[in-house]
C-alpha angles and dihedrals in degrees: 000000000000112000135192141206088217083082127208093337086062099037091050094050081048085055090040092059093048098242124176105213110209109223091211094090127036115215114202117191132193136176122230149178137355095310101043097239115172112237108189137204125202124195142173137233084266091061092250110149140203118202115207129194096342097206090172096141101160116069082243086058087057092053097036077064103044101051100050085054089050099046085049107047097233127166107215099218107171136014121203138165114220071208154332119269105121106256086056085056112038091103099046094095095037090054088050094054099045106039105023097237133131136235128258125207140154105257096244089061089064091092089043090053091043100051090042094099084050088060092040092059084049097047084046083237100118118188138160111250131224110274104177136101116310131223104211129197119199102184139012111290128142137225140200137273144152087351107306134088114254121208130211117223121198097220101165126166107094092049120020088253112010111168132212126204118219127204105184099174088049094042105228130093116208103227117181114209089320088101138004137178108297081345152070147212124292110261097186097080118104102286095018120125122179093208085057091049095054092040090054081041095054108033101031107027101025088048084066133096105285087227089059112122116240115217103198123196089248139001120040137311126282145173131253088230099055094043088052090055097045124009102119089198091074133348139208 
């Protein structure tokens, strides 16, 4: 059963919009950081996990984490950024260090990563920014995990090469900032381009089931269907 960190007021907007939640994937969020941003983390019936956009910032967010890995016997297997702003990054470095893996990122995200530290000394939210060995995508592929196939969508526009993943057995895409509930990413950050976010709205997320669970950013879930009814950001 997917499960969440937003509690009943989530679980009961996920009732109220008639979801079928597939058992096959357990979704875990938390909320992290200064800026509240949802860091996710995905794992299988054989306990092994994906990590998503770790935002801990504060040394109890790390533990917050840890420990949920640890009471539930997970194996941390991959780590990825749908993209690079710096509360999508704080716990890249931390991740590295305590599980060994590496990040993974689309290529176009590598100057977003690098100039991270820059934005958390002008957001007065200093941190020390993953330095190790990149994985690096350059196009939309897909990879394997918990027994269905999971698929990579290129959504820029609030970030010159923001990703989605995709899990079509399990119905929910993970997102990033590219959409919210009734709302969408900023596209006045350095590589953002509004005309780029409603096109990746429109061709990659919208083309998907309108029962599909969206997994923002930040906020709370919502549907496709419900964001192409009534986003008033951009419309079906």
């Amino acid at each position: 059963m997917i499960q969440d960190e937003l509690g009943t007021f989530v679980s009961n907007k996920i009732k109220a919009f008639n979801l079928e939640i597939c058992p096959m994937l357990n979704v875990k969020i938390f909320q992290f950081n200064p800026l509240q941003e949802n860091s996710y983390l995905v794992y299988d019936d054989q306990k092994n996990c994906l990590i998503f956009d770790p935002g801990c910032y504060f040394d109890n967010e790390r533990d917050i984490l840890v420990d949920f890995i640890a009471k539930n016997g997970l194996l941390p297997v991959q780590l990825w950024n749908t993209h690079c702003h710096l509360d999508h990054v704080f716990g890249n470095k931390f991740i590295h260090e305590q599980y060994g893996l590496i990040l993974h990122i689309h290529e176009g995200e590598k100057k977003v990563l690098n100039r991270a530290p820059e934005s958390g000394l002008m957001w007065n939210i200093p941190f020390d920014n993953y330095n190790g060995p990149i994985n690096s995508i350059t196009t939309e592929t897909s990879f394997d995990f918990g027994g269905e196939r999971v698929q990579i969508l290129e959504t820029p526009g609030h970030s010159p090469a923001s990703i989605s993943f995709y899990f079509p057995e399990s119905g929910f895409v993970i997102a990033g900032d590219v959409l919210f509930r009734e709302s969408v990413g900023r596209t006045d950050l350095p590589g953002a381009n509004p005309d780029t976010l409603v096109k990746s709205i429109l061709e990659k997320l919208y083309m998907l089931p309108d029962e599909t669970i969206v997994y923002s950013g930040h906020g709370m879930p919502t549907t496709i269907g419900h964001e192409k009814r009534h986003n008033p950001f951009v419309k079906a």
